[in-house]
C-alpha positions as CSV (number, residue, x, y, z in Angstrom):
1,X,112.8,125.4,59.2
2,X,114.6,124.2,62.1
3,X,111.3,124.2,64.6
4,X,110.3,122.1,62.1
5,X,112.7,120.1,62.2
6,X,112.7,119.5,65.9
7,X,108.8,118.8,66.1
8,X,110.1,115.9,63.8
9,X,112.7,114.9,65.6
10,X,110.9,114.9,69.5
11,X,107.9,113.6,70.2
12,X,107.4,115.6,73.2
13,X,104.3,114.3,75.0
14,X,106.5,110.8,74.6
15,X,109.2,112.3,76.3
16,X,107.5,114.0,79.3
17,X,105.9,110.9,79.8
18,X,109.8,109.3,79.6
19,X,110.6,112.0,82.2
20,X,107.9,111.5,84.6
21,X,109.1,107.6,84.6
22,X,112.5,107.9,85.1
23,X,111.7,110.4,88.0
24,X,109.0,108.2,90.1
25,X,112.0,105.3,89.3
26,X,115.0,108.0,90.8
27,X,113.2,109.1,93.9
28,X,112.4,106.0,95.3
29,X,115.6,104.7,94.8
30,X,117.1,108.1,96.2
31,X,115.4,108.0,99.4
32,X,116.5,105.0,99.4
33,X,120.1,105.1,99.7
34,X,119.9,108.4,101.4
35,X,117.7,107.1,104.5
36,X,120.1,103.8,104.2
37,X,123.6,106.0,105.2
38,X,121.3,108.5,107.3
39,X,121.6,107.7,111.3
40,X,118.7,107.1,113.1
41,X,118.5,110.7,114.9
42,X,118.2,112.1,111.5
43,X,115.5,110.8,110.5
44,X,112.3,113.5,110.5
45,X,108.9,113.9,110.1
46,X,109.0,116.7,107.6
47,X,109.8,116.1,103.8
48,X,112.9,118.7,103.5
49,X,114.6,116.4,106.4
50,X,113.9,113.4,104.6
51,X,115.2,114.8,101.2
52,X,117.9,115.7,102.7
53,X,121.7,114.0,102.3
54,X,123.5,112.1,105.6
55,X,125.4,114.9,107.4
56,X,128.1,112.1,107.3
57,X,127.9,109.0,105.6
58,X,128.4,105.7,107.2
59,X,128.1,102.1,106.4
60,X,127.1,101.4,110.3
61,X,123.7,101.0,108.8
62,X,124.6,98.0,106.4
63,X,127.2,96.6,109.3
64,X,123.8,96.1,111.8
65,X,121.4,95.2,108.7
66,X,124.0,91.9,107.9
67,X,124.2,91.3,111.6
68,X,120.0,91.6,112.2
69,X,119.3,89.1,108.9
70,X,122.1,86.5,109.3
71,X,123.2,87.9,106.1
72,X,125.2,85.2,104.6
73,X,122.9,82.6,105.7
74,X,120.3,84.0,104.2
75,X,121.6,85.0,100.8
76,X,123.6,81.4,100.7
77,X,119.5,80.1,100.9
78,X,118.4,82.8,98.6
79,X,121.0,82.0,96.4
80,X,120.3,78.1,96.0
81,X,116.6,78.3,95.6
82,X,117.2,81.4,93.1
83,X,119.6,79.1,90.8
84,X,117.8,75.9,91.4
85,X,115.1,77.2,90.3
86,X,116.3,79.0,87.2
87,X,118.2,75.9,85.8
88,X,115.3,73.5,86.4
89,X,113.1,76.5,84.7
90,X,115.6,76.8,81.1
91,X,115.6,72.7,81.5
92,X,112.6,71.8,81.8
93,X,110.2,74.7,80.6
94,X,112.4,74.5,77.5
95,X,111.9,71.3,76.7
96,X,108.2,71.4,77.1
97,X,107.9,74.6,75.3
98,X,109.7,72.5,72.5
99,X,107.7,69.3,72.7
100,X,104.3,71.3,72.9
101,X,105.1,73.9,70.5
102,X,106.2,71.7,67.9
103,X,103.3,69.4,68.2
104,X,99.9,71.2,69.1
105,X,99.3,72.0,65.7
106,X,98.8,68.0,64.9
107,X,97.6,66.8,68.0
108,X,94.4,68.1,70.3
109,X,96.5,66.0,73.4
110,X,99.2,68.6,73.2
111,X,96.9,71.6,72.7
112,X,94.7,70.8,75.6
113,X,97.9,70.2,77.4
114,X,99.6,73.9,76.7
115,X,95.8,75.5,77.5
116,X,95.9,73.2,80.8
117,X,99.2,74.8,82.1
118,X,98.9,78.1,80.9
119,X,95.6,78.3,82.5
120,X,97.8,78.2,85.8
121,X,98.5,81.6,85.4
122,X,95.7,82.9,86.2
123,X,94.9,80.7,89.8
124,X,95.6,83.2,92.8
125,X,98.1,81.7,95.1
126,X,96.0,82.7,97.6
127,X,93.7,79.6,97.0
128,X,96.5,77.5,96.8
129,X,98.6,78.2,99.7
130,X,96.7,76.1,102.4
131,X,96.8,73.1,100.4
132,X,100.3,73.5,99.5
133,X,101.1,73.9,103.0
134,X,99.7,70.4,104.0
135,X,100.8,68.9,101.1
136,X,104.6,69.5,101.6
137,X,104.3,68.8,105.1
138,X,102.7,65.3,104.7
139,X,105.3,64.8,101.3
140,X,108.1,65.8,103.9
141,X,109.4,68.6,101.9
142,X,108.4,71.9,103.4
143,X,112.3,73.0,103.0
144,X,114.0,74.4,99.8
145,X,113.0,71.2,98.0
146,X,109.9,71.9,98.4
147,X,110.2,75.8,97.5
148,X,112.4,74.9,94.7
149,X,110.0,72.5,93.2
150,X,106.7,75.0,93.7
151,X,108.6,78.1,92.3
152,X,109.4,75.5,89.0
153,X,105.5,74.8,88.7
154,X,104.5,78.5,89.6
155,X,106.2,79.7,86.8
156,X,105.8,77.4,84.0
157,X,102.7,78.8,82.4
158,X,104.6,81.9,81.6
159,X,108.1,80.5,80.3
160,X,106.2,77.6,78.3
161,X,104.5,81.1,76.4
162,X,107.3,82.5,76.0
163,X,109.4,79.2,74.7
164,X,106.5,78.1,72.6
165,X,106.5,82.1,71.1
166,X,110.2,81.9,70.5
167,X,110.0,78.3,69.1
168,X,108.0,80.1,66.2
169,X,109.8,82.0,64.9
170,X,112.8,79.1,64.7
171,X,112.6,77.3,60.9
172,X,111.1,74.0,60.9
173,X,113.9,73.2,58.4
174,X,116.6,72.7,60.7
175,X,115.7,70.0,62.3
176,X,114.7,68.0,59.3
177,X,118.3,69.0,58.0
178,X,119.4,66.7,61.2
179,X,116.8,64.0,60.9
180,X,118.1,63.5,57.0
181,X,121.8,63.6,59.1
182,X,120.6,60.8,61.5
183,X,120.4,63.3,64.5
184,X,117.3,62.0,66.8
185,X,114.9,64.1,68.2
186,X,116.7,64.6,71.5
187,X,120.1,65.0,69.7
188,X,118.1,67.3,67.7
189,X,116.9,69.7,70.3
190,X,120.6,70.0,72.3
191,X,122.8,70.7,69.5
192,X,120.9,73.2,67.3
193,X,117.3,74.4,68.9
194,X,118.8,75.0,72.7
195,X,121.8,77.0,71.5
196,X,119.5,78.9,68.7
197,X,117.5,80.0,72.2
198,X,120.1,82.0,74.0
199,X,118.0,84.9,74.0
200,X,115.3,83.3,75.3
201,X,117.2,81.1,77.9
202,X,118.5,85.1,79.3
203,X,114.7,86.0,79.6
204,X,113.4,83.3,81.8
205,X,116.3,83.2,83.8
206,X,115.8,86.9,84.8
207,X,112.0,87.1,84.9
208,X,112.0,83.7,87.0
209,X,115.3,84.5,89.4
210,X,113.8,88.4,89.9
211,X,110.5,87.0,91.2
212,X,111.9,83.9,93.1
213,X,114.4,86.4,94.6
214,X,112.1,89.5,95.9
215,X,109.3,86.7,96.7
216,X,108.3,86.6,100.4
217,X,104.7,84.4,100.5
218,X,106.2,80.9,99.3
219,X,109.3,80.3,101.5
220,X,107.1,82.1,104.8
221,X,104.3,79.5,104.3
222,X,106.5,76.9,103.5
223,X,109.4,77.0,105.0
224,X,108.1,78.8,108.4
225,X,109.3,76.9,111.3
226,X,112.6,75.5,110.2
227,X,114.9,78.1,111.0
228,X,116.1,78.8,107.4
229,X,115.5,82.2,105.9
230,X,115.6,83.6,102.8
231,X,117.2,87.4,102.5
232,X,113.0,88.7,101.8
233,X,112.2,86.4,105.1
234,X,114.9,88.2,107.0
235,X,114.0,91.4,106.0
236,X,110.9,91.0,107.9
237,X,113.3,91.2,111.4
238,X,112.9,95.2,110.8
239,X,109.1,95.4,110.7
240,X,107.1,95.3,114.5
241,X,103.9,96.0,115.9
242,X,105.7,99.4,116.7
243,X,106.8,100.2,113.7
244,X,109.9,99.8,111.3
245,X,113.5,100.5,111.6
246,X,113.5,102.6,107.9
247,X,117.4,102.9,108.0
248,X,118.1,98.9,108.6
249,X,115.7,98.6,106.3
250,X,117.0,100.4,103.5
251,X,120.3,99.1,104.5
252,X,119.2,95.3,104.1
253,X,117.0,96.1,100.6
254,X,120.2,97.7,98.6
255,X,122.3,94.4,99.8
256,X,120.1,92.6,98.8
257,X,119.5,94.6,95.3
258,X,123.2,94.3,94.3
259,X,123.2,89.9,93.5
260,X,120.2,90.1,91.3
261,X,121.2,93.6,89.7
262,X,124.4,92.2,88.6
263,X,122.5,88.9,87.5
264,X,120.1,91.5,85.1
265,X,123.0,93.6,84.0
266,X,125.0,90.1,82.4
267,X,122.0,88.8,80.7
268,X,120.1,92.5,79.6
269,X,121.7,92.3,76.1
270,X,119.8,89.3,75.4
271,X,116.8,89.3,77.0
272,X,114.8,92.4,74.6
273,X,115.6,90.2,71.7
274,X,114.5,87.1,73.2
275,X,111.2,89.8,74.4
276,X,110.4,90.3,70.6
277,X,110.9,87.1,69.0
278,X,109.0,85.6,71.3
279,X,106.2,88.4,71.1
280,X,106.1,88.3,67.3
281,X,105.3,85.4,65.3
């Protein structure tokens, strides 16, 4: 009776599959820190050495990774494009997701307009880059204005999906309540729908401020030239036509992991029900 019992209770195949995840997740990470606090005479060809723990920690490795990348200048420039762009993102996106979401089922304008943007999603940035290039540089904004402003284009298809998914499953009712009340449209949106979408609001800020933050291609083509990196730009010090300094490396990736970890763990309680209400209509 009680193997019974446990075939109900574990789905086994489920949960070796759970295991396997978690694993290729741990030992990444693992080698990471490990080869981070390792010095550089440790470091060996074989797996066993590279498995193996620091024979004495040290945070020599994290002193020289700051020093190599300008740390705080770079994470003060990583910092403003990352929150630029996630308050323009909630802002704007938001109100787009409401104005489109609430009107493309009476008009073929707003329609055509959500398929226009969302069909952004699936242009490479590859095919874009050149003429983004010479675009900023004739508009006089290849700096973090102009990053700042591309990342909020880049990523609008995606958060106007998600908004417009939300959106749905938000009765239509309330804000007829406030136009009987004499609210306006604008009123409207600001005191009821935008506070209703907290969940949502946590989701695109974490899925837009994780990409902005780990991204390398934008601010390198943009912004190349002026002196001004981002923490991913100055990473880039490590790797040579000789090869790569693992333990700066390493160093520099788990400072830079700790802003945007602490960012996920503050908004993680909302963002699986802003997920599924905006998944399910």
């Amino acid at each position: 009776m009680s193997q019974v019992r446990d075939k109900e209770r574990y789905n086994w195949p489920i949960t070796i599959l759970l295991f396997i995840g978690c694993l290729t997740i741990f030992f990444p990470l693992y080698m990471a820190v490990v080869i981070a606090f390792k010095q550089p005479s440790e470091m060996t060809n074989d797996i066993a050495g590279a498995l193996s723990l620091p024979a004495q920690w040290s945070l020599s490795n994290f002193q020289e990774a700051m020093r190599v990348t300008d740390f705080w200048n770079s994470l003060g420039n990583s910092l403003l494009i990352t929150v630029s762009t996630v308050v323009l993102a909630v802002v704007i996106h938001g109100i787009a997701g409401y104005a489109i979401g609430r009107s493309m089922k009476n008009s073929k304008f707003y329609s055509f307009a959500f398929l226009y943007i969302v069909s952004g999603m699936f242009v490479p940035f590859a095919i874009l880059m050149m003429p983004l290039v010479k675009q900023t540089a004739q508009m006089g904004i290849a700096n973090h204005f102009g990053v700042i402003v591309l990342y909020t284009v880049f990523y609008m298809p995606l958060n106007l999906m998600l908004y417009k998914g939300y959106l749905a499953n938000i009765p239509i009712a309330l804000e007829e309540a406030a136009r009987v009340d004499g609210a306006s449209t604008w009123r409207t949106y600001w005191s009821i729908l935008f506070p209703i979408m907290k969940p949502m609001h946590a989701t695109v800020a974490v899925l837009t401020a994780m990409s902005t933050w780990n991204d390398v291609m934008t601010p390198l083509v943009i912004m190349s030239g002026t002196g001004k990196n981002t923490l991913p730009l100055a990473q880039l010090n490590f790797q040579t036509q000789f090869g790569t300094n693992y333990n700066l490396a390493f160093a520099s990736y788990l400072l830079a992991l700790i802003p945007i970890l602490l960012f996920y763990i503050i908004c993680q309680k909302q963002i699986l029900n802003g997920v599924v209400n905006g998944a399910v209509k």
